[in-house]
Steps between C-alpha positions, in 0.01 A plus 500: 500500500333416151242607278266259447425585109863460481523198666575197307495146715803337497689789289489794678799532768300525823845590745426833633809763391753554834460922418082521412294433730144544564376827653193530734219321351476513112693265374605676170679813764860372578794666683831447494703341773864532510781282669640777778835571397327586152212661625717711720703574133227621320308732802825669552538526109166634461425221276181346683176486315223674707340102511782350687478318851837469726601214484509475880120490514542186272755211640386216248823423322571203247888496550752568768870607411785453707838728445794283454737783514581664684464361743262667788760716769801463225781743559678619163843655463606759252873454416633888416802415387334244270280797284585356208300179597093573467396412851177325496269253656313267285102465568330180460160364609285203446131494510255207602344487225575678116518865589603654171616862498712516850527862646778593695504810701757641712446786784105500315645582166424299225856346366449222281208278337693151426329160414447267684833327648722793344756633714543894477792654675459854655760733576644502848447856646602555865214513763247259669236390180174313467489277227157375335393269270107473401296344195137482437343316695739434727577537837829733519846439715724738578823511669744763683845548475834713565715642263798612693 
């Protein structure tokens, strides 16, 4: 929302921010809204502001992303005799529309923040993982796989 005395026709950006939003019924009171797989960060972190909203309670979304790898159900193999190798899987994702930051989180740990289109590659470790990749604004994807 705007300020009217602020308000300048045909200046003034009127696109409402993907994080602040409006809060009850004054206009100048805003909350924040989080994509999940951040929100979830930052309440486990302790890093929430006492104004935020989940951003469960709030779907609208400007952006999807989609994980190009891995690929969802991907099994993984980690070659011991190979150690000297590093063993990793490279993340990737596209979004819909320009995400900026892209946050990738594996097993609901924060891993990497990459840009848009950059692939990251994160250390295979044996085990079944969740994989996570979330901007604002954005609807978040997320994919499983098997590291054997």
């Amino acid at each position: 929302s705007t300020v009217s005395a602020d308000y300048m026709p045909g200046i003034t950006a009127s696109d409402q921010c993907s994080i602040h939003r409006s809060s009850g019924d004054d206009p100048l009171k805003s909350a924040e809204v989080w994509p999940g797989e951040i929100s979830r960060f930052l309440d486990k972190s302790g890093m929430l502001s006492a104004g935020s909203l989940k951003a469960a309670a709030n779907k609208e979304t400007t952006c999807a992303i989609r994980i190009n790898s891995p690929v969802n159900r991907e099994s993984f193999l980690i070659m011991d005799d190979m150690s000297q190798l590093k063993q990793a899987v490279g993340l990737s994702a596209v979004a819909r529309k320009s995400a900026g930051a892209l946050y990738w989180f594996v097993d609901n740990e924060l891993f990497s923040i990459a840009r848009d289109g950059q692939t990251v590659f994160w250390p295979l470790r044996r085990g079944q993982h969740l994989i996570a990749c979330s901007a604002s604004g954005c609807e978040s994807d997320r994919v499983s796989i098997t590291v054997e």
